[in-house]
C-alpha positions in Angstrom: -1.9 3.3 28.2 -4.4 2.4 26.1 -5.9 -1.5 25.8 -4.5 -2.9 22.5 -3.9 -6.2 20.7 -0.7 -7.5 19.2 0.8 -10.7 17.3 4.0 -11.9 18.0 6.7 -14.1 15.8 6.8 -17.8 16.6 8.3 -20.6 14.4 5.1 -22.9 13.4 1.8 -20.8 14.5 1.1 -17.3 15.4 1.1 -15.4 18.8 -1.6 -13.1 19.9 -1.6 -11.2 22.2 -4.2 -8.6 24.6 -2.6 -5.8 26.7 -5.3 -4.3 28.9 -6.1 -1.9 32.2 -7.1 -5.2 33.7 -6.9 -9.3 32.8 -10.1 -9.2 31.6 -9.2 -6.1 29.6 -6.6 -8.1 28.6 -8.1 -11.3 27.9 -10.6 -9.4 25.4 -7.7 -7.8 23.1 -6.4 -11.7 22.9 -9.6 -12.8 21.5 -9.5 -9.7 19.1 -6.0 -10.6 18.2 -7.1 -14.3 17.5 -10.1 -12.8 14.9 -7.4 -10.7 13.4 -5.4 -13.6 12.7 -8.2 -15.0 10.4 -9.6 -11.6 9.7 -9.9 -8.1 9.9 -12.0 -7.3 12.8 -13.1 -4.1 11.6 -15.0 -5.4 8.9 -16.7 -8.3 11.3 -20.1 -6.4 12.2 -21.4 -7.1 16.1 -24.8 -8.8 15.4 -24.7 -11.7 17.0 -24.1 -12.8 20.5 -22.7 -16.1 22.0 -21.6 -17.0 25.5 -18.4 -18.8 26.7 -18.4 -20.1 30.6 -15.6 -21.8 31.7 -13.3 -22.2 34.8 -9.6 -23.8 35.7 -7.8 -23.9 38.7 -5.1 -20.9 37.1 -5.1 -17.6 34.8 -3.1 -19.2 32.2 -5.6 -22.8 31.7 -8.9 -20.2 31.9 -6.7 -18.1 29.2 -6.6 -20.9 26.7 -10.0 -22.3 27.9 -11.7 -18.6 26.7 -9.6 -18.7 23.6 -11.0 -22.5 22.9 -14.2 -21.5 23.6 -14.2 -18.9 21.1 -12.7 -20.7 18.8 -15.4 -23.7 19.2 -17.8 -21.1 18.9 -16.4 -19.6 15.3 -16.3 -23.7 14.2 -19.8 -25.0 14.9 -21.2 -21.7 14.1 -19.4 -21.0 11.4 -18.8 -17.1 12.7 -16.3 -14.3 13.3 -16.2 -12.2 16.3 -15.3 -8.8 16.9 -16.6 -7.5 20.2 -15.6 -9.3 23.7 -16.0 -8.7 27.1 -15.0 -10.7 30.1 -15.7 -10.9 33.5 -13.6 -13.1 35.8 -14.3 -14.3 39.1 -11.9 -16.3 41.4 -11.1 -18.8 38.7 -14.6 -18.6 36.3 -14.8 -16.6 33.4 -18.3 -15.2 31.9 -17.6 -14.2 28.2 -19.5 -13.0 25.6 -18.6 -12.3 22.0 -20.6 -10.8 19.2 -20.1 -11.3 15.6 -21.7 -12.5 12.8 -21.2 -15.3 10.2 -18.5 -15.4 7.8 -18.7 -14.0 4.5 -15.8 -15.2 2.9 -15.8 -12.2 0.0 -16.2 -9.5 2.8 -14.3 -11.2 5.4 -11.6 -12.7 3.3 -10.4 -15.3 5.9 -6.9 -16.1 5.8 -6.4 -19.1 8.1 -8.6 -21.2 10.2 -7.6 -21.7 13.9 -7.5 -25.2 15.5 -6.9 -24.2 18.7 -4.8 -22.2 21.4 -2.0 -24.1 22.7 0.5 -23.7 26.0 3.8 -22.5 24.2 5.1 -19.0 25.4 1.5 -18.8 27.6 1.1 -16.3 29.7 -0.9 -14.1 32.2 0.9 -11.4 34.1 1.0 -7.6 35.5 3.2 -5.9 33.7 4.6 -2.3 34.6 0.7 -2.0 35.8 -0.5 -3.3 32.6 -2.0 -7.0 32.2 -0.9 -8.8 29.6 -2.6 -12.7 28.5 -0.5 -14.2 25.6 -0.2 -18.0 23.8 0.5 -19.2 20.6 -2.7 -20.5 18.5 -2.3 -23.2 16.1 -3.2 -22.6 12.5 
């Protein structure tokens, strides 16, 4: 099993999702899945690097905590991402995402995220696979 990235169907928004050897595997094809919401990451070159700390008490809060942190990051910065990784810690994450800024006739963005929310959330080993999911807000 390879590590992969999916979206799911939801009503309002649109699910991402990160399937992964490990969580963090996992939590990095979420955050790839998030960029492909807005645009395709293949055409988002890795130039630039930013760093997201952050900690919660559970898997699922730090989940939507690194997604939030991304997408804060994309906002102020006014960037895409396209390269992750993650390294977790008893209830801290150390992220890092490289991208570059948006160029809206190469990137053609198609939505702008406002944020990851708590509806169908979810961290879990699955069939020895991790899998983080949430629906983000758009």
């Amino acid at each position: 099993m390879s590590a992969h990235w999916q979206h799911f169907a939801h009503a309002a928004d649109i699910g991402v999702r990160g399937v992964g050897a490990t969580k963090a595997a996992a939590f990095e094809q979420a955050a790839i899945a998030m960029t492909a919401v807005i645009a395709d990451p293949r055409r988002v070159a890795a130039r630039d690097m930013v760093q997201i700390d952050c900690e919660a008490p559970d898997d699922e809060l730090l989940f939507v905590d690194w997604l939030n942190g991304l997408i804060y990051e994309m906002s102020v910065h006014k960037m895409l991402f396209s390269r992750f990784s993650v390294e977790l810690d008893d209830g801290r994450l150390h992220g890092r995402a490289w991208g570059e800024s948006v160029d809206v006739s190469r990137h053609h963005p198609a939505a702008e995220i406002k944020g990851a929310t708590y509806t169908a959330l979810r961290v879990a080993s699955e069939n020895g696979v991790w899998v983080a999911q949430t629906v983000v807000d758009v």
